[in-house]
N, C-alpha and C positions, 0 to 999 in steps of 0.2 A: 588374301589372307597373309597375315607377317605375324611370324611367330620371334617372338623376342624375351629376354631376360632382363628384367629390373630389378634392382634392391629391395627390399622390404621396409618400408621406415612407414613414419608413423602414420602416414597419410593411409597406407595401405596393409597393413598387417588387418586390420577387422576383415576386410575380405577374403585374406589368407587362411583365417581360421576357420574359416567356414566352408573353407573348401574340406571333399570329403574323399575317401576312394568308395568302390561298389561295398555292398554289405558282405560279400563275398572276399572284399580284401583286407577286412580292417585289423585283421594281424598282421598285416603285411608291413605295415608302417605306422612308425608312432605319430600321435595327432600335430598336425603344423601347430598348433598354441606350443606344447611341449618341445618340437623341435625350434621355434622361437625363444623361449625362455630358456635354453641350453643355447643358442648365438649369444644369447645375452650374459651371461655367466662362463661362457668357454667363448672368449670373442675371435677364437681363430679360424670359427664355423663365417660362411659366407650365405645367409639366406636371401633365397630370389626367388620374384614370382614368373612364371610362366605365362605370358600373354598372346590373345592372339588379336591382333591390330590392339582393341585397347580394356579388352576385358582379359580379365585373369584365370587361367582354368586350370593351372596347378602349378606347382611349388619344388625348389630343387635349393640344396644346402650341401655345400663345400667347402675344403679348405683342408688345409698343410693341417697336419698332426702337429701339436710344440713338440719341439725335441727336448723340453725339461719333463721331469718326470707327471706323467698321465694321475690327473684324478683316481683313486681306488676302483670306482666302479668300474674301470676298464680294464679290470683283471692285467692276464700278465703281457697282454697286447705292447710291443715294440713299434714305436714311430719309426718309421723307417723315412730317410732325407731322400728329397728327391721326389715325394710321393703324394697326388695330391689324393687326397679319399673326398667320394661322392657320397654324403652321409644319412641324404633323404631324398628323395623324390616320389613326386606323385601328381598322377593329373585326376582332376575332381572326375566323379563317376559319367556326371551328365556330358563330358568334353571325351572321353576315352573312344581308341577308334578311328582316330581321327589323323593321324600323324604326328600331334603336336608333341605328345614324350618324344616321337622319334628324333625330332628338329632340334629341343631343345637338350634332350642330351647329347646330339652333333655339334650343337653350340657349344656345350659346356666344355667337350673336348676339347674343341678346338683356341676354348680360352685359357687352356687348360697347354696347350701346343704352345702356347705363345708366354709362358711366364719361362722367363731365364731358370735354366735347371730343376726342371720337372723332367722326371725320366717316366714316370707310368701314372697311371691315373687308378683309385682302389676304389671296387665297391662290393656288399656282401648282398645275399637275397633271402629271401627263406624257400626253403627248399621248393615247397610245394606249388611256390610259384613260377608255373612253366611260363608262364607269358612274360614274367620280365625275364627270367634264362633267356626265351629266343630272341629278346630285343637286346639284351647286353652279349650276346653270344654275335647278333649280326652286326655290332655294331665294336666288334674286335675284342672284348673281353671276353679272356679265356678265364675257368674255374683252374686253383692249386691244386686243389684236391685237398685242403683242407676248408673245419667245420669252426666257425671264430661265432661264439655265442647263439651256436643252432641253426649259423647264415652258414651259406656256401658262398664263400671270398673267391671273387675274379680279380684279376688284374689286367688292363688294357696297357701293354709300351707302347710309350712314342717314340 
């Protein structure tokens, strides 16, 4: 089993959409079609699918904040330089369990290591979800201690 990151382009976004979390998570994250059509209108988001050999079992979206002024809807949020934010992830319900969020957000890090002048990596959660806490908590994202739109914002340095 290989777990790997690819692009999302045209061949494979219908499959991306369709991917789901449990019915237990779906406040958890907004639906891959939405987080698609926001790459596509804010193109500094990077989305990818999460594969394991060569099926797709969930979805991760990234990328540098502009440092020109943010959209309205992101209130009075600061891009900070330096910083890349982890803005969606999610592995379909029937894949969960399995290691593969693990793999692939060690991937994302470490692709995330390897771009000239990234100093941290950002991602928020909603509170109530303890099971992503202890997956970004074991995997070196610490919480601020502050509350950015109801999420609890980590930040991982590299």
């Amino acid at each position: 089993m290989t777990v790997s990151l690819r692009p999302i382009t045209v061949e494979n976004w219908p499959e991306c959409v369709e991917l789901k979390p449990g019915p237990d998570q779906n406040g958890f994250v907004a639906p891959n079609a939405v987080s698609l059509a926001q790459a596509h209108f804010e193109p500094w988001w990077e989305p990818y699918g999460i594969y394991v050999d060569d099926r797709m079992v969930g979805f991760i979206m990234y990328g540098y904040w502009p440092q020109a002024s943010l959209p309205a809807y992101y209130g009075d949020f600061e891009a900070p330089q330096g910083v890349i934010c982890i803005l969606r992830f999610m592995v379909d319900a029937n894949h969960q369990r399995q290691g593969y969020g693990r793999a692939a957000l060690a991937q994302t890090i470490e692709r995330c290591r390897q771009r000239p002048g990234v100093r941290a990596v950002h991602l928020s959660y909603e509170p109530s979800n303890s099971v992503a806490a202890a997956l970004y908590a074991s995997l070196g994202f610490r919480p601020t201690g502050r509350i950015l739109d109801g999420e609890v914002e980590t930040w991982l340095d590299l």
